[in-house]
C-alpha positions as protocol buffer text, in pm:
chain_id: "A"
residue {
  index: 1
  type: UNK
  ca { x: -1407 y: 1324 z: -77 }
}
residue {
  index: 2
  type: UNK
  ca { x: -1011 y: 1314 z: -219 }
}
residue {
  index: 3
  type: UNK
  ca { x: -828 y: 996 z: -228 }
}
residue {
  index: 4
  type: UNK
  ca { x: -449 y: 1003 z: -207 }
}
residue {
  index: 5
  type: UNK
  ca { x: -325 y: 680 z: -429 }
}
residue {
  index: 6
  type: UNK
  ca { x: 56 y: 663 z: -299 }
}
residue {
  index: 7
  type: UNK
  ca { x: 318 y: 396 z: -529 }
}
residue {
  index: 8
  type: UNK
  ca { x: 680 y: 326 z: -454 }
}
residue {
  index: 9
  type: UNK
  ca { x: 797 y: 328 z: -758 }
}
residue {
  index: 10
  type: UNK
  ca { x: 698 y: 496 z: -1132 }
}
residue {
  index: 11
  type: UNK
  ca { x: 624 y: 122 z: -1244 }
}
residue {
  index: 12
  type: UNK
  ca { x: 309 y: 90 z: -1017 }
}
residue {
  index: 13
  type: UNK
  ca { x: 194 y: 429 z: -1047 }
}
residue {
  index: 14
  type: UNK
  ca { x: 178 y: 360 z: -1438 }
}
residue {
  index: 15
  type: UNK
  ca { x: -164 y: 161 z: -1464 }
}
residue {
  index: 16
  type: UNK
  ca { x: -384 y: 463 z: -1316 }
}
residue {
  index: 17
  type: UNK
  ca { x: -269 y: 708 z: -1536 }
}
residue {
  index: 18
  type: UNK
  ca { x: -486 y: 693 z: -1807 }
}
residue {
  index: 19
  type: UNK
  ca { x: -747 y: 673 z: -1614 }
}
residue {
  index: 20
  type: UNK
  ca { x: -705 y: 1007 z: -1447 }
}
residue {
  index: 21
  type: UNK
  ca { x: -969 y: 1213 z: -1628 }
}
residue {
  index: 22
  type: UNK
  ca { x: -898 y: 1581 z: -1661 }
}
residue {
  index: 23
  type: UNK
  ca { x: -528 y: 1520 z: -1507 }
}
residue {
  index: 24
  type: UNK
  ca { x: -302 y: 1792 z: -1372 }
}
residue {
  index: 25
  type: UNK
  ca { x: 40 y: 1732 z: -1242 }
}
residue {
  index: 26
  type: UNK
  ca { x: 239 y: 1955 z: -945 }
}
residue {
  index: 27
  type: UNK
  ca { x: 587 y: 1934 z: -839 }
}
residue {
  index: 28
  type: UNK
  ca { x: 640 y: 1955 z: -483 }
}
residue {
  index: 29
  type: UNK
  ca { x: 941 y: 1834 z: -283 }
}
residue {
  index: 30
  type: UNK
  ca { x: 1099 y: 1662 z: -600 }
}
residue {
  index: 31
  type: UNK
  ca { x: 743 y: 1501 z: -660 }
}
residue {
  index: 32
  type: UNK
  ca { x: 504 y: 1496 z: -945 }
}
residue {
  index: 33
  type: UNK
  ca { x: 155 y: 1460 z: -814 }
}
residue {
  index: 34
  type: UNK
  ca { x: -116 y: 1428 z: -1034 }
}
residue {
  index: 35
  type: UNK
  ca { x: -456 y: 1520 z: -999 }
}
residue {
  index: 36
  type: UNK
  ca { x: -812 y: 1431 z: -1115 }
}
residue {
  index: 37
  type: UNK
  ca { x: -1060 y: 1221 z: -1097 }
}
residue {
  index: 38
  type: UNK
  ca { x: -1127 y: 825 z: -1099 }
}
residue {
  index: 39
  type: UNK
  ca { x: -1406 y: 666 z: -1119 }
}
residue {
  index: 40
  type: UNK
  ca { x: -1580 y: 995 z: -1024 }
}
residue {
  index: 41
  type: UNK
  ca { x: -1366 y: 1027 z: -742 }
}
residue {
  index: 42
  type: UNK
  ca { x: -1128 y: 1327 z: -702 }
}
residue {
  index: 43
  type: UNK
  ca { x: -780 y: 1196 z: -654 }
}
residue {
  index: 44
  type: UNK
  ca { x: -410 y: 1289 z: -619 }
}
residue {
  index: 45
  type: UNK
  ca { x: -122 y: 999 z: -714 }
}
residue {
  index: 46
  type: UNK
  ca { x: 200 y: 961 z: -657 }
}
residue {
  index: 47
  type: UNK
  ca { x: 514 y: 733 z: -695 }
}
residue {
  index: 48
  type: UNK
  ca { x: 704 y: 830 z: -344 }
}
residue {
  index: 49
  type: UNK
  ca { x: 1024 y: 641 z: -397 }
}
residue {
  index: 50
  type: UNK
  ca { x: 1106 y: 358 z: -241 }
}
residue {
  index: 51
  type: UNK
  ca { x: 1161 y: 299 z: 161 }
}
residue {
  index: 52
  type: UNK
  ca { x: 987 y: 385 z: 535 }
}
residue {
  index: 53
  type: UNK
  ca { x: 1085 y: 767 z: 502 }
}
residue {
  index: 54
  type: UNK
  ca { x: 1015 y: 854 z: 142 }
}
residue {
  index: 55
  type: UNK
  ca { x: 673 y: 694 z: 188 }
}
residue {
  index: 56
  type: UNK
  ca { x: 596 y: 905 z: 504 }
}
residue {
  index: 57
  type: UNK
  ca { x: 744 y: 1236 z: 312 }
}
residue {
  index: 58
  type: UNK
  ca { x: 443 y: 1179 z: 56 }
}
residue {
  index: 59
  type: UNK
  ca { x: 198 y: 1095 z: 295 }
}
residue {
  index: 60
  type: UNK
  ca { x: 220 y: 1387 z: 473 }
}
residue {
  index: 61
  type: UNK
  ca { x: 227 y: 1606 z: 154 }
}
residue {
  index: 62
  type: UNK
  ca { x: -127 y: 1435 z: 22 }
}
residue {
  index: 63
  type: UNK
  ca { x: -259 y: 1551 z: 380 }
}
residue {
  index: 64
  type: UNK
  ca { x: -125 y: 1879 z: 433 }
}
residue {
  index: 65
  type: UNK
  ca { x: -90 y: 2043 z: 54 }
}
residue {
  index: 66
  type: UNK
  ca { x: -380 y: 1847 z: -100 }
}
residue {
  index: 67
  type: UNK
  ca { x: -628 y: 1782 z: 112 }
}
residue {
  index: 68
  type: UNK
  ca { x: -677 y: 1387 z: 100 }
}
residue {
  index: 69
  type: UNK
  ca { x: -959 y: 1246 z: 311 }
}
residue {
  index: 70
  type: UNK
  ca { x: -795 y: 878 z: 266 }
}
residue {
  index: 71
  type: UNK
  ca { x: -517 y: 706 z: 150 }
}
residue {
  index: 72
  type: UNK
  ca { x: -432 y: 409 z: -27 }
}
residue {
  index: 73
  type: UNK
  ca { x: -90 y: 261 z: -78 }
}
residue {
  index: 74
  type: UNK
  ca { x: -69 y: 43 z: -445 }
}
residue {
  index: 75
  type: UNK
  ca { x: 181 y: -159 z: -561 }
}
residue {
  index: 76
  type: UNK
  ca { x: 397 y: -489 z: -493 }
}
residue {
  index: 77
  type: UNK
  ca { x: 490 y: -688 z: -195 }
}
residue {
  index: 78
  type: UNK
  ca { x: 699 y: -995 z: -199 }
}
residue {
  index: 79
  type: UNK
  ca { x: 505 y: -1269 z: -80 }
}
residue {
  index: 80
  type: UNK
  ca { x: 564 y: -1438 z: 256 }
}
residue {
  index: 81
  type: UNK
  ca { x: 295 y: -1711 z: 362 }
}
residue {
  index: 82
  type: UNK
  ca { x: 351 y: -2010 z: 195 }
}
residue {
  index: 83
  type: UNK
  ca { x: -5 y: -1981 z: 27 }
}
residue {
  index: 84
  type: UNK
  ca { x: 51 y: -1701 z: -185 }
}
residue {
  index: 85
  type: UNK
  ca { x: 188 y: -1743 z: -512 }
}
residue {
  index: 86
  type: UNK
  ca { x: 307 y: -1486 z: -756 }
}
residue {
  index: 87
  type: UNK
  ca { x: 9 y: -1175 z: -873 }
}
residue {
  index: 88
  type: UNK
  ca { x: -190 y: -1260 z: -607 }
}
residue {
  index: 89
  type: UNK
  ca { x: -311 y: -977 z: -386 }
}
residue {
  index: 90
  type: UNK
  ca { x: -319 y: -890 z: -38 }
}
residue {
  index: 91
  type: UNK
  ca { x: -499 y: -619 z: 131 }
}
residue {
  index: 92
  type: UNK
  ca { x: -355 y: -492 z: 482 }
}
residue {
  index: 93
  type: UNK
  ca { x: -596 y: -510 z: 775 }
}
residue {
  index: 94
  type: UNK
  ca { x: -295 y: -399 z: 944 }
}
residue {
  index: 95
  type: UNK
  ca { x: 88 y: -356 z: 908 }
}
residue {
  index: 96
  type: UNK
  ca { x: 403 y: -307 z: 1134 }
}
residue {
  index: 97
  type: UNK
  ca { x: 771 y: -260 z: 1143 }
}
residue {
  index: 98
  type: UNK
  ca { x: 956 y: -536 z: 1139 }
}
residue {
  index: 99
  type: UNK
  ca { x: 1291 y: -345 z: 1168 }
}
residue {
  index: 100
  type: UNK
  ca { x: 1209 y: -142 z: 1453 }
}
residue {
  index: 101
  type: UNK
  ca { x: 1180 y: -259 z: 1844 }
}
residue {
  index: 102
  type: UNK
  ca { x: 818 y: -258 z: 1910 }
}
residue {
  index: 103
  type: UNK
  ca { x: 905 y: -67 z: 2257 }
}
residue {
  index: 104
  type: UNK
  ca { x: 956 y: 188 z: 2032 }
}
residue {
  index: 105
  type: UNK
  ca { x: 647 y: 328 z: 1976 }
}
residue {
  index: 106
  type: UNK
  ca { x: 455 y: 167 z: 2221 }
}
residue {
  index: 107
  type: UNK
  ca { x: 614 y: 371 z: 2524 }
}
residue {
  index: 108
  type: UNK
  ca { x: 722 y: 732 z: 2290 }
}
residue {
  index: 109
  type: UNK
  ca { x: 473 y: 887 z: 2079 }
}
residue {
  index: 110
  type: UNK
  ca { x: 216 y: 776 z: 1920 }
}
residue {
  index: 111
  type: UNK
  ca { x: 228 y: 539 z: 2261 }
}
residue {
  index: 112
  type: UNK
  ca { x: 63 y: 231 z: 2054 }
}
residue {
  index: 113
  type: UNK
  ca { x: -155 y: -13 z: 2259 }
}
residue {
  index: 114
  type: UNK
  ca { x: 27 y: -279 z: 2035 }
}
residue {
  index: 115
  type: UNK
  ca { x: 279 y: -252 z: 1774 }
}
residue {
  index: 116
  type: UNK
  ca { x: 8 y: -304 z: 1471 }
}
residue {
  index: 117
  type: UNK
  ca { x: -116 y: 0 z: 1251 }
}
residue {
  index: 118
  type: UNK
  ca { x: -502 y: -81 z: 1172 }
}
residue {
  index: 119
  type: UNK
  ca { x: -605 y: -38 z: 848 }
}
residue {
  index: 120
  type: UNK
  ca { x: -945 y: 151 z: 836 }
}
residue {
  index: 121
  type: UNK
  ca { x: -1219 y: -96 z: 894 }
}
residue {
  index: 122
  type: UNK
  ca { x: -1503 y: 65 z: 647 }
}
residue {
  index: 123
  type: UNK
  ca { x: -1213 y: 98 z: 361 }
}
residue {
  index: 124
  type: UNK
  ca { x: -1151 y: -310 z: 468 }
}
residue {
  index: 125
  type: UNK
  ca { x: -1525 y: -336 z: 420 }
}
residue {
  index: 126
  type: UNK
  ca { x: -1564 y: -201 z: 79 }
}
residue {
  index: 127
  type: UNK
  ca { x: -1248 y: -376 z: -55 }
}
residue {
  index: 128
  type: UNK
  ca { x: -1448 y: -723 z: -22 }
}
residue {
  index: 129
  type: UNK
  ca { x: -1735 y: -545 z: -174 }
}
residue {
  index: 130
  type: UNK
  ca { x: -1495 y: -396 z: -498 }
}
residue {
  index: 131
  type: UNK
  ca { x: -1333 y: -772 z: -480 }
}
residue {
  index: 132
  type: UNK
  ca { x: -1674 y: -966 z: -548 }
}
residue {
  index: 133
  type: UNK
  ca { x: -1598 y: -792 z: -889 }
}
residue {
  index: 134
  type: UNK
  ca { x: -1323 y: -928 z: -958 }
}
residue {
  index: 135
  type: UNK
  ca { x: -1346 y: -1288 z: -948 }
}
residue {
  index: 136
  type: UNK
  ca { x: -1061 y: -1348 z: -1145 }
}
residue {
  index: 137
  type: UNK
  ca { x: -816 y: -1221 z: -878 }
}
residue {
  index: 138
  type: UNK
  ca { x: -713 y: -1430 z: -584 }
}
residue {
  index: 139
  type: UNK
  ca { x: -719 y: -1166 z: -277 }
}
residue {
  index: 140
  type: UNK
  ca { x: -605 y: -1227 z: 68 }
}
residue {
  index: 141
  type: UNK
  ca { x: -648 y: -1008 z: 398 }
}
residue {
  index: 142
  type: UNK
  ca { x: -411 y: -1027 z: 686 }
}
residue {
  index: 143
  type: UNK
  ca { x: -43 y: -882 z: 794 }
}
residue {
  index: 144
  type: UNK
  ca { x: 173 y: -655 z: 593 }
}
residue {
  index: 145
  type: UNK
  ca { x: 527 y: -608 z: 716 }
}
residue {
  index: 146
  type: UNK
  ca { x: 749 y: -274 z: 604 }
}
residue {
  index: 147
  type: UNK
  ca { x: 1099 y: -243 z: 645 }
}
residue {
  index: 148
  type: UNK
  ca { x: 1419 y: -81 z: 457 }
}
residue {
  index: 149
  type: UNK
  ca { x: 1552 y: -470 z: 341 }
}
residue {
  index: 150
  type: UNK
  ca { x: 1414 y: -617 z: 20 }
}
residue {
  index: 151
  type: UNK
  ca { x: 1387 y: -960 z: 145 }
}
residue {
  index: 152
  type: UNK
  ca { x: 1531 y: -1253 z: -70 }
}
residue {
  index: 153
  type: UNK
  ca { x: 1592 y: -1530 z: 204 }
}
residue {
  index: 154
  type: UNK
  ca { x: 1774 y: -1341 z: 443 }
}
residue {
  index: 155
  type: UNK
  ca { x: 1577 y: -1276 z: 735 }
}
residue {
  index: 156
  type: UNK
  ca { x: 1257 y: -1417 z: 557 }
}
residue {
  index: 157
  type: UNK
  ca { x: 1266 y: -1693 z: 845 }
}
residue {
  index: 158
  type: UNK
  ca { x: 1311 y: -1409 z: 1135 }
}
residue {
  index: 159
  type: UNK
  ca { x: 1049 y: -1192 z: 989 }
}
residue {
  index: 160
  type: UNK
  ca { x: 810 y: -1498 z: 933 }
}
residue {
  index: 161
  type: UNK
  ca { x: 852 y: -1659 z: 1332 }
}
residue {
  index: 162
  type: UNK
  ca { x: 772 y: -1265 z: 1441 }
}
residue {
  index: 163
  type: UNK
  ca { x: 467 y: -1149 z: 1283 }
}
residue {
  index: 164
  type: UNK
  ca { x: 312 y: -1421 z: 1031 }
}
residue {
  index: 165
  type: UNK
  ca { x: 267 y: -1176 z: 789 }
}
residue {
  index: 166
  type: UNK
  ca { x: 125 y: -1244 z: 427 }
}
residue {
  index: 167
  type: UNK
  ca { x: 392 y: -1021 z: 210 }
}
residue {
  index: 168
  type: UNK
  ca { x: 663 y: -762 z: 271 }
}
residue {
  index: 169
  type: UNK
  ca { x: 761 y: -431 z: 132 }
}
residue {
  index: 170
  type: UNK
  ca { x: 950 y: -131 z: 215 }
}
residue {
  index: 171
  type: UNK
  ca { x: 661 y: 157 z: 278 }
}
residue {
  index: 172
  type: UNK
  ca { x: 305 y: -2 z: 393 }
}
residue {
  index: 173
  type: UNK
  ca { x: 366 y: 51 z: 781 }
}
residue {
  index: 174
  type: UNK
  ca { x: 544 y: 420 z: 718 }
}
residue {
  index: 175
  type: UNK
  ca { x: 242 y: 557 z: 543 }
}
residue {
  index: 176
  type: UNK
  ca { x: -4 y: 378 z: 789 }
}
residue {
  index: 177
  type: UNK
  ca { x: 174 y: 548 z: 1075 }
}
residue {
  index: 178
  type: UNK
  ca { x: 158 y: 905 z: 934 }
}
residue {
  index: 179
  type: UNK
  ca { x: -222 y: 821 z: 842 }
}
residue {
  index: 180
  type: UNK
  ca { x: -285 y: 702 z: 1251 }
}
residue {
  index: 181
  type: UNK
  ca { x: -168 y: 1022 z: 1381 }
}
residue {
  index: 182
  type: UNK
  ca { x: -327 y: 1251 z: 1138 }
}
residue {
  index: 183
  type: UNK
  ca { x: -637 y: 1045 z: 1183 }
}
residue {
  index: 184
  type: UNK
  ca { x: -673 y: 1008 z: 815 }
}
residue {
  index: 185
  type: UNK
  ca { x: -838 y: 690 z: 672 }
}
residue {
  index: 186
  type: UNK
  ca { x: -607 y: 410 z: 566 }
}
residue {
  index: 187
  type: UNK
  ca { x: -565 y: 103 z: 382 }
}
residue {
  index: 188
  type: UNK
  ca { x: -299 y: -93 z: 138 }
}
residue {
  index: 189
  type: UNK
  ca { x: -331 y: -321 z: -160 }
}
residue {
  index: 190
  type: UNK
  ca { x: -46 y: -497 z: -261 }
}
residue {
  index: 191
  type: UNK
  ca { x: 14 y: -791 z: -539 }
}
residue {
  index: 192
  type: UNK
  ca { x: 277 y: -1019 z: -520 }
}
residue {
  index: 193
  type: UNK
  ca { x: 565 y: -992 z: -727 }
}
residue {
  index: 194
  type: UNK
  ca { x: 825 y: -1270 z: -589 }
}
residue {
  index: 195
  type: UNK
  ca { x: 791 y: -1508 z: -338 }
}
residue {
  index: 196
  type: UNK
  ca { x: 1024 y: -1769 z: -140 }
}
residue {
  index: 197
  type: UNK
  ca { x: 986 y: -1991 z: -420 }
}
residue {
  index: 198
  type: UNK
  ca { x: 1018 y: -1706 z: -662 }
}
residue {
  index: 199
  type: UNK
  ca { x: 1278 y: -1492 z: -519 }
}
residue {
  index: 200
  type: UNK
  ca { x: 1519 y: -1242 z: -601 }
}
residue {
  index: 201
  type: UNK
  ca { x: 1511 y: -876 z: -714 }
}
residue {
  index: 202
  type: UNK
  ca { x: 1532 y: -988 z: -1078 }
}
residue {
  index: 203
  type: UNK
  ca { x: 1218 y: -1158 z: -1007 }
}
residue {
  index: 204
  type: UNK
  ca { x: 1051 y: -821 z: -831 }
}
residue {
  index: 205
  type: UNK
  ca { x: 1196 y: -562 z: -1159 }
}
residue {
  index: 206
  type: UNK
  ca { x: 1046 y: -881 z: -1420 }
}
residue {
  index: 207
  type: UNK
  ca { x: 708 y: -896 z: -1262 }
}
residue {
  index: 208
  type: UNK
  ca { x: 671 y: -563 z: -1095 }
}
residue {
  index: 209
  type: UNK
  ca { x: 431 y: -430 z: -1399 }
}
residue {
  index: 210
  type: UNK
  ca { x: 175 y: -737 z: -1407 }
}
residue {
  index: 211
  type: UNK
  ca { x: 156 y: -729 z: -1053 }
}
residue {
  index: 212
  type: UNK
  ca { x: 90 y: -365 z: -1007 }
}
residue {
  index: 213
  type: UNK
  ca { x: -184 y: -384 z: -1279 }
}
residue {
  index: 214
  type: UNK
  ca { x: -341 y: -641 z: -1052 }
}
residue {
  index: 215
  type: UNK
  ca { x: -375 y: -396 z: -756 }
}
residue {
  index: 216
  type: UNK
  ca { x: -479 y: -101 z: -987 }
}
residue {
  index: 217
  type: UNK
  ca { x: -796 y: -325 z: -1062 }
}
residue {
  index: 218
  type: UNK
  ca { x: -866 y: -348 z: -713 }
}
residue {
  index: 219
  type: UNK
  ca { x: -819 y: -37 z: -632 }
}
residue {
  index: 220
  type: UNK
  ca { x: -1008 y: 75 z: -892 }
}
residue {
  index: 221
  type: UNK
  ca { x: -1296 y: -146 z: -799 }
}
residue {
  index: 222
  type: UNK
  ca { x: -1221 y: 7 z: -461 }
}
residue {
  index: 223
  type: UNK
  ca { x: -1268 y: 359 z: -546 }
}
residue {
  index: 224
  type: UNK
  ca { x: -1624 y: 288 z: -700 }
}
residue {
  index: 225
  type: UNK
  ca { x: -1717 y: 132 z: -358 }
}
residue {
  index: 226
  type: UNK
  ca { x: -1587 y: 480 z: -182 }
}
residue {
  index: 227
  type: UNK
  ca { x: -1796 y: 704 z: -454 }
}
residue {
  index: 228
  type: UNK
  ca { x: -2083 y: 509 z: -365 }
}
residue {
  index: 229
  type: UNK
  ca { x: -2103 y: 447 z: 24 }
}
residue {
  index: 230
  type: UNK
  ca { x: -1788 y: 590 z: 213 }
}
């Protein structure tokens, strides 16, 4: 079993690094990927860079030139529902496009039955196992939304009346959608970095490192769960 861990940006790949036991890196397509294990699982991590198509470049790398069995998207979101406040986390039980016309893909390939990407229901499973561990983390399950906008407040309103998702970012849905049609195991844990009340990409670049330790502990916790009983 290899686990691809993808991260936007070098700040949220930065908390699993010294964790990677006997790490190796490889350049391909301008990307460092290293490898090694985690919690005695054999993994290959990435930053991507940020937005829908450099997410969906790495994706398809992890499958094709490293052989993941599942991926996992870590990072930030900025935070959407009124309920979550800044650091919390939220794990994807499914994500969509909210800048593309959901006729889109539901009539042209991959022909979607709806416009939602399901995350992989086992991988859901074992997160609420890994976050019984972590008691000291507020985690939340529901929407993710993925689009090339960082959201301050315009559109928040739009996006909010068309999905009710919990938090936003610019790669979730991208790397879900390469995952569905290479029938490869997905799921995505993101911690909140701004919200409405917090907004601002000041507010993202001043809390993007606390937050992304936050989702390195669950994913951490996570990985233990997949040693054990994916």
């Amino acid at each position: 079993m290899k686990v691809g861990i993808i991260c936007a940006v070098d700040l949220e790949l930065e908390p699993f690094l010294s964790y990677i036991k006997d790490c190796g890196t490889t350049k391909k397509t301008m990307l460092d990927i290293h490898e090694g294990s985690i919690n005695g699982v054999e993994i290959a991590a990435l930053f991507c860079g940020v937005g829908k198509t450099n997410a969906a470049v790495a994706a398809q790398i992890l499958i094709d030139n490293f052989g993941v069995d599942i991926i996992i998207n870590a990072g930030t979101a900025g935070g959407m529902n009124e309920n979550l406040d800044l650091f919390d986390t939220v794990i994807a039980t499914e994500s969509v496009y909210h800048d593309l016309h959901k006729d889109v893909l539901m009539t042209c390939h991959p022909f979607l039955s709806s416009v939602y990407f399901k995350s992989d229901v086992k991988l859901i499973d074992l997160s609420k196992k890994a976050a019984k561990r972590l008691p000291e983390h507020k985690i939340f399950y529901g929407r993710i939304v993925s689009g090339e906008k960082f959201i301050h407040d315009d559109g928040r309103d739009e996006i909010n009346a068309a999905f009710e998702p919990l938090c936003v970012d610019m790669e979730t849905a991208s790397i879900a959608h390469v995952c569905y049609v290479n029938e490869v195991p997905f799921i995505s844990v993101r911690s909140i970095s701004d919200t409405a009340k917090h907004s601002g990409y000041d507010t993202f670049e001043k809390n993007c490192s606390a937050a992304s330790v936050k989702s390195k502990d669950v994913v951490l916790e996570l990985l233990s769960e997949i040693k054990n009983n994916y």
